[in-house]
C-alpha positions in Angstrom: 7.2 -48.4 -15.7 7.4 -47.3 -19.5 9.8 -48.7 -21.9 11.8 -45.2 -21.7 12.1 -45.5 -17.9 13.6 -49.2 -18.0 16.4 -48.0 -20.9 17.2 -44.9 -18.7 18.2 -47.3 -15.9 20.0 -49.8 -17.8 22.1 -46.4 -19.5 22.8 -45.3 -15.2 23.8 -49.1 -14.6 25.7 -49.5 -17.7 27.9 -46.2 -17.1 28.4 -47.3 -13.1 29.6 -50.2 -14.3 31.9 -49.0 -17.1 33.2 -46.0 -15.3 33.2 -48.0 -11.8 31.3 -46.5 -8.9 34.4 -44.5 -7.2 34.7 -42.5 -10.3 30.7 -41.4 -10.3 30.7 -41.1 -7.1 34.3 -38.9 -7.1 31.8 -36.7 -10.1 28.9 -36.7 -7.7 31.1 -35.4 -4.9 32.9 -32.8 -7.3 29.4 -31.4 -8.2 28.7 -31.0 -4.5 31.8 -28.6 -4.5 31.1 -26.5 -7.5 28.1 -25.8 -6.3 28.6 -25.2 -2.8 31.2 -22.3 -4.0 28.5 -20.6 -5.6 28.5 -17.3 -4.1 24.9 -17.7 -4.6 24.6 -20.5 -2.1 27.1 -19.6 0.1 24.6 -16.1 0.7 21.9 -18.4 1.3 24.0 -20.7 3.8 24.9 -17.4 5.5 21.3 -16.2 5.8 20.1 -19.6 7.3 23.3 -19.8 9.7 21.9 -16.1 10.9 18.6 -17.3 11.1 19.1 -20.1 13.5 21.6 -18.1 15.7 18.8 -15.4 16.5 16.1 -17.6 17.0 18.0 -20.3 19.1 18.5 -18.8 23.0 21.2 -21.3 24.6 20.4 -25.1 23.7 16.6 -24.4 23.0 14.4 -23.3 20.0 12.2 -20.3 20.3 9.1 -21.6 22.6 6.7 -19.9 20.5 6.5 -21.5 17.0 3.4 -21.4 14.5 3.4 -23.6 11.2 0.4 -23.4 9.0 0.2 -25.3 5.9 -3.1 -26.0 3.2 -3.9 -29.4 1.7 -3.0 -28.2 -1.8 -0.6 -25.8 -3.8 -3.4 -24.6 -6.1 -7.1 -24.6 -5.7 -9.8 -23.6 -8.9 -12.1 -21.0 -8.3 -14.8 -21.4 -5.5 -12.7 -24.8 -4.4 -12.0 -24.6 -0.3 -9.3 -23.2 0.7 -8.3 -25.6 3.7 -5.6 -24.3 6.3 -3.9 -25.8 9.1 -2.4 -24.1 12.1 -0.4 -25.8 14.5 1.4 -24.5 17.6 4.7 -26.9 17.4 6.5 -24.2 20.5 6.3 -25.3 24.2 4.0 -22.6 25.0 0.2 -22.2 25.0 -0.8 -19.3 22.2 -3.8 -17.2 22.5 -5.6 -15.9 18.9 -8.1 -13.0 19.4 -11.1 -15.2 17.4 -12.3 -18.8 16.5 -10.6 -18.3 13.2 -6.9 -17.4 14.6 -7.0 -13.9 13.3 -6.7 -15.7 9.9 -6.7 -13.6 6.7 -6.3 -14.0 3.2 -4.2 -11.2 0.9 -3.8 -11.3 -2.6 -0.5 -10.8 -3.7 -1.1 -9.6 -7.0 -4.1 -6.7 -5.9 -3.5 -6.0 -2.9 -6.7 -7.0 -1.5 -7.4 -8.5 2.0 -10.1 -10.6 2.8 -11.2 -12.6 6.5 -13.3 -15.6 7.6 -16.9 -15.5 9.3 -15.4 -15.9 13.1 -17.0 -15.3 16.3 -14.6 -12.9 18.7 -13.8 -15.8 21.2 -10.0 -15.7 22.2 -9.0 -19.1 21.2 -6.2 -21.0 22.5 -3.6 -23.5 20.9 -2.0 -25.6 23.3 1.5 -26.8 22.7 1.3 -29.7 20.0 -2.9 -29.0 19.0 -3.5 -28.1 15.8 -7.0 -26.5 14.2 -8.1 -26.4 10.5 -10.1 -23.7 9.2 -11.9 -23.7 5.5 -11.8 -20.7 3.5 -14.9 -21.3 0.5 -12.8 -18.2 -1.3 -15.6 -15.3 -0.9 -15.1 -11.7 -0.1 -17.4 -10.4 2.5 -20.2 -9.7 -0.1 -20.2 -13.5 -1.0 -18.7 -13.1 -3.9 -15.8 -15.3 -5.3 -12.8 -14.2 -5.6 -10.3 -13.6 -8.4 -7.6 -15.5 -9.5 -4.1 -15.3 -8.4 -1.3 -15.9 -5.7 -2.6 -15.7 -2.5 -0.9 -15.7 1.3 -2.6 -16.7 4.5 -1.3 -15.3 7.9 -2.8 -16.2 11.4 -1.7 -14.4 14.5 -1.8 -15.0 17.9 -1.7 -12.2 20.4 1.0 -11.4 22.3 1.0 -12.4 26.1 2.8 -9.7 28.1 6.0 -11.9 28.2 6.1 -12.8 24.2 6.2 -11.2 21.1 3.0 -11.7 18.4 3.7 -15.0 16.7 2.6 -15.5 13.5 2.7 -17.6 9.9 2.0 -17.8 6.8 1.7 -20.0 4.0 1.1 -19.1 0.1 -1.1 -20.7 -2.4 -2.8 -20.2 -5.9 -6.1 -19.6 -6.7 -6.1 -21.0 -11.2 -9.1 -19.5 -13.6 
């Protein structure tokens, strides 16, 4: 650690010390309250406490619950994109391709673009995850532009279910 880092935690232990714990503490706790009146995040709170009462039936989360995720916040251009899906419900999903109806949109333009997939319905078992790599072409094999981007799978709805899906966002830097 620097020498900046080593005087910035003699400064916290010095002011424990001379103001006592109970009183930062008492300060840390009094922070907690001010902002926990915000009206700002006492909307959110709301929203989250909705949230959780439609999607929890009785004792027991939703059974159909997709989570996709990539390896990294921002990628350059012509970097792979890597995405992972995983099915963390109790309940086998179904995608109509190899590629989990995955597509790409970005956010800025508009513009949609797919992966090469072969139209094999594809299943994800409760607890199996797949990755799939994106190498950030359009379907002319060109790169493309910069921006913010959002991936979405779906899976297709079996006759008892609604569609599942998710998405995750990312960057694409110049």
């Amino acid at each position: 650690m620097g020498l900046i880092t080593w005087v910035a935690i003699i400064v916290i232990v010095l002011v424990v010390i001379g103001l006592g714990v109970g009183v930062v503490f008492s300060g840390l706790i009094r922070g907690a309250e001010i902002v926990g009146g915000n009206p700002a995040v006492q909307n959110i709170t709301q929203e989250a406490k909705e949230f959780l009462n439609r999607n929890i039936q009785g004792n027991s989360v939703n059974s159909n619950v997709l989570v996709i995720t990539t390896n990294e916040a921002k990628y350059r251009i012509g970097e792979p994109v890597t995405i992972t899906a995983k099915n963390i419900g109790d309940k086998t999903m179904t995608f109509p391709d190899s590629a989990l109806n995955l597509k790409f949109q970005n956010i800025n333009t508009g513009q949609l673009y797919g992966v090469a997939t072969t139209k094999v319905p594809t299943e994800l078992v409760p607890g199996a995850s797949k990755t799939l790599t994106w190498n950030q072409q359009d379907r002319n094999g060109n790169n493309v532009p910069a921006g913010d981007y959002t991936a979405v799978v779906q899976a297709i709805p079996s006759s008892s279910s609604q569609s599942v899906s998710a998405q995750v966002n990312f960057e694409i830097t110049g």
